[in-house]
N, C-alpha and C positions, 0 to 999 in steps of 0.2 A: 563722291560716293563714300569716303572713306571717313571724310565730317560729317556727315549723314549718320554716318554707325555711329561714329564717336558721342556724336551729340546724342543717339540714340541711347547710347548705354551711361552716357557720364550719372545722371541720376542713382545707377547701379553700382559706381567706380568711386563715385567720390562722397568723402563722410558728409554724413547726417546731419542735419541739426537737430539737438536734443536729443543723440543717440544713446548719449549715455541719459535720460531721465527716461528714456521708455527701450525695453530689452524683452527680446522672446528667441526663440530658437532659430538655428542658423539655417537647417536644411531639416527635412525630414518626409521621407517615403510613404505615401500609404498603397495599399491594395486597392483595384479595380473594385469598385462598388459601396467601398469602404466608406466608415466616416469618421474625423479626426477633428479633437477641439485642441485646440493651440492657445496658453496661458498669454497676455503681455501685460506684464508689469511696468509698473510707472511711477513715479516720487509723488511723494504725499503732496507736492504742490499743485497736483495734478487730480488730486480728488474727487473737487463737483465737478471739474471740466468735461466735456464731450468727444466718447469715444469713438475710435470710426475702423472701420474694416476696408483697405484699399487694392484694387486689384492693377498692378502698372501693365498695362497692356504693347500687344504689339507695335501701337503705334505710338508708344515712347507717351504715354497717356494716366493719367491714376483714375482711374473711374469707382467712387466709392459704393459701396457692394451694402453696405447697414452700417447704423449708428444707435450708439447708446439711446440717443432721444427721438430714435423713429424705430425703434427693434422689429417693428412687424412690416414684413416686406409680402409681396406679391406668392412668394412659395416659401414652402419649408427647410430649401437647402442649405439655407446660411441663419444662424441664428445668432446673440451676442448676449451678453453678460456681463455687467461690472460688478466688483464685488470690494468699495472705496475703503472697506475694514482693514481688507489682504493686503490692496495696494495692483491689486490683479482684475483685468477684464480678459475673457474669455468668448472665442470665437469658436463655433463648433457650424462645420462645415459637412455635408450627408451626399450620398449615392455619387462619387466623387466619378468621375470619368477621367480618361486620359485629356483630354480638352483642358481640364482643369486647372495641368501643371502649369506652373507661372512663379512668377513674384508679387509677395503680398505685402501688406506694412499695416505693422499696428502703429494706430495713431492718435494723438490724441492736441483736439483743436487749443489753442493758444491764441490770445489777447493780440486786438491789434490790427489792422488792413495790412497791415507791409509784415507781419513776422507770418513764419512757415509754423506747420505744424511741426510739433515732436512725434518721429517717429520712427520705428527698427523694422528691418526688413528679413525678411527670409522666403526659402525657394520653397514650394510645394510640388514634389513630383510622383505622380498617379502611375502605377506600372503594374499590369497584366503578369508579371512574371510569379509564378506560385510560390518565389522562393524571397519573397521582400517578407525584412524584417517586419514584425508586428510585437506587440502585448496582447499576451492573451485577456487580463480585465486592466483596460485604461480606469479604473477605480479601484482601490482596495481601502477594506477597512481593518484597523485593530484598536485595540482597548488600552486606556492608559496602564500603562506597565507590561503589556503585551507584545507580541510581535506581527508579523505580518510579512508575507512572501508577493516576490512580484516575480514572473516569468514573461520573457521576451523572448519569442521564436524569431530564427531565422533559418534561410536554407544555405546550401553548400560553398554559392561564393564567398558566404561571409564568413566560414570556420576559423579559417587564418587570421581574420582580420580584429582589430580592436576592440571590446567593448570596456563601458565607464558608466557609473551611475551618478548622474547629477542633480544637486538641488537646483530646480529652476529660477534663469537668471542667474544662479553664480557660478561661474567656469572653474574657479578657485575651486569649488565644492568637489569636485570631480576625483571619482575614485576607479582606479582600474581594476580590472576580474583577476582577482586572484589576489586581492590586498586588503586585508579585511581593515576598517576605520570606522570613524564615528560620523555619523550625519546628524549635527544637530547635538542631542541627547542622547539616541539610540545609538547600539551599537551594529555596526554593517557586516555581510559576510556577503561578498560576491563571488559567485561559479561562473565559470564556462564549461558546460557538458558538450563539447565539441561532436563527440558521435551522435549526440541528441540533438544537436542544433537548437539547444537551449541556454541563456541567459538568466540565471536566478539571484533575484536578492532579496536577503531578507534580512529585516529591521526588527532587532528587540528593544525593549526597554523604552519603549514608545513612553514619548510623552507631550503633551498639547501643543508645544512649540516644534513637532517635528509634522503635523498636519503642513500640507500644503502640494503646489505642483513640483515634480521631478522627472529625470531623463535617463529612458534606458537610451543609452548612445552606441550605438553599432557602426561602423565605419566612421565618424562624423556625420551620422544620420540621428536625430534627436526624435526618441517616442518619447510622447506624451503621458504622463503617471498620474495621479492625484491620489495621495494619500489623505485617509480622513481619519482623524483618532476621536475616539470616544468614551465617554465616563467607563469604569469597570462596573458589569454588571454586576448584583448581590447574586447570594449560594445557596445554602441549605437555609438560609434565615427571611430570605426572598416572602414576601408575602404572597398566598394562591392569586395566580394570574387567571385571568375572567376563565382559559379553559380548563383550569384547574376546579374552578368552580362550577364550572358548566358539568363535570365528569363527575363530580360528587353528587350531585343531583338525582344521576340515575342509579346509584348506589341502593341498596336493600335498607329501608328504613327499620329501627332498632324495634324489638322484641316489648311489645306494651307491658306497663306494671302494672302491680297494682291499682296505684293510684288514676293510670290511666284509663283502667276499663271498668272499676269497682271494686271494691269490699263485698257488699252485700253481693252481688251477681256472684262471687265467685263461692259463695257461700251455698245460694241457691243451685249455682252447677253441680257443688257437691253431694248435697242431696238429692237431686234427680239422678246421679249416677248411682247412690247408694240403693236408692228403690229397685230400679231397672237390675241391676245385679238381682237384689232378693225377688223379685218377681220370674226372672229368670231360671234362680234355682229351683223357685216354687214350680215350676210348670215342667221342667224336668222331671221334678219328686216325684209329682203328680202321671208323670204319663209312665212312668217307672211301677209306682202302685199299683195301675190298672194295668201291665202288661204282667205281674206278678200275680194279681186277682185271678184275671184270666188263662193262666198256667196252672192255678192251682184247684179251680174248678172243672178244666176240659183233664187235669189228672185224676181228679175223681173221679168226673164219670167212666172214664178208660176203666178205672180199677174196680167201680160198681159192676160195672159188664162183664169183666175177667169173673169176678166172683160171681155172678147169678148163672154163671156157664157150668162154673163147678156145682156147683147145688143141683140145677138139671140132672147130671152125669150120677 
């Protein structure tokens, strides 16, 4: 029974072959429903070759899960990605269940009927518990000469406990919270907000050679990062972007000129305003007159009357 375990776990126990040409993370936790992509890097001798995604099973077994040159599997759980520029193939794994937890190995096939594949292993373990480490965005981006924050929650067992922010694949790189250094080019500031159960780092002075995968590391539990830098946008000299142009569009078009509506026209408008005015006063005048006529003949006759009374008398 006891060679039975052994034999069981030596795969587990005893080093790798090609462990040092392909490296990816030792251990790392996800949440109940979660989903986690795991970087594994490889030596450039490893480029065109075929990558593969391995699950070592209960019964002392590797049963491979997808490959670089079959990426499309039966469901959407497990997908993969090489990326031969980086040096990096990338496994991203969805709706994880506790079932899940295991050991997995990034690998990558190797020349030959008798030689093994090159490959690194690490543990995956899936837990229900509300208080497992996470990142809040497993993607962040900033702008060459910019900065960029990354926050990695965790709950109350882990307050005590250690965290380090790593560039993925190098252990060297590794920086503890509360020690501010350099990653790359940029310069690092790592927190522990302890009462917040927060983990923050954040990277300035970004620059193209600091892109790539990295590790909030919490107990010796490795999250997965991917920093992506990008050109710095232009400013006030930026050319109208299509909705800039789209918004001018429905702006109040400009006040027509001359030359847009006429000479002559505006010539002719002025003179029909000038008539309209004198024909206006004219018919005023006029109803003025005849209200004046008629005042002064209905005063006559009143006064014709007064006097042919007295002459009677």
């Amino acid at each position: 029974m006891a060679a039975a375990l052994l034999l069981l776990l030596l795969p587990l126990l005893s080093p790798l072959p090609g462990a040092d040409a392909v490296s990816t993370l030792r251990e790392t936790i996800v949440r109940t429903g979660a989903s986690v992509t795991i970087p594994c890097h490889y030596e450039d001798k490893h480029k065109s070759r075929v990558k593969t995604w391995l699950l070592y099973d209960k019964w002392g077994k590797f049963n491979t899960l997808i490959r670089t040159d079959s990426p499309i599997t039966d469901s959407d759980k497990v997908s993969i990605s090489d990326d031969p520029a980086q040096g990096v193939f990338t496994v991203t794994m969805r709706g994880l269940e506790t079932g899940d937890s295991g050991h997995y190995y990034c690998a990558v096939e190797t020349e030959g009927p008798r030689t093994r594949d090159d490959r690194a292993d690490l543990l995956i373990r899936v837990n229900a518990d509300a208080g497992v480490p996470y990142v809040v965005n497993a993607t962040v981006t900033g702008q060459i000469g910019g900065e960029v924050s990354v926050q990695c929650r965790y709950g109350n067992p882990y307050r005590s406990r250690q965290k380090q922010w790593c560039r993925s694949g190098d252990w060297s790189s590794c920086q503890k919270a509360g020690s501010p250094g350099t990653a790359g080019h940029g310069s690092v500031l790592i927190t522990d907000h302890t009462a917040e159960g927060l983990f923050s780092v954040t990277v300035s002075g970004l620059r193209p050679e600091d892109q790539g995968w990295y590790w909030c590391d919490i107990s010796d539990q490795q999250l997965p990062v991917y920093l992506k830098v990008t050109e710095a946008t232009a400013t006030a000299t930026a050319a109208p972007t299509s909705q800039q142009t789209s918004s001018a569009v429905h702006t109040a078009p400009p006040a027509p000129t001359d030359k847009d509506s006429g000479g002559e026209g505006c010539e002719k408008h002025n003179a029909n305003s000038l008539t309209e005015l004198a024909l206006n006063v004219l018919g005023k005048m006029t109803v003025f007159l005849l209200f004046l006529t008629c005042s002064v003949i209905a005063i006559g006759k009143i006064w014709k009357n007064r006097t042919a009374k007295q002459d009677a008398l």
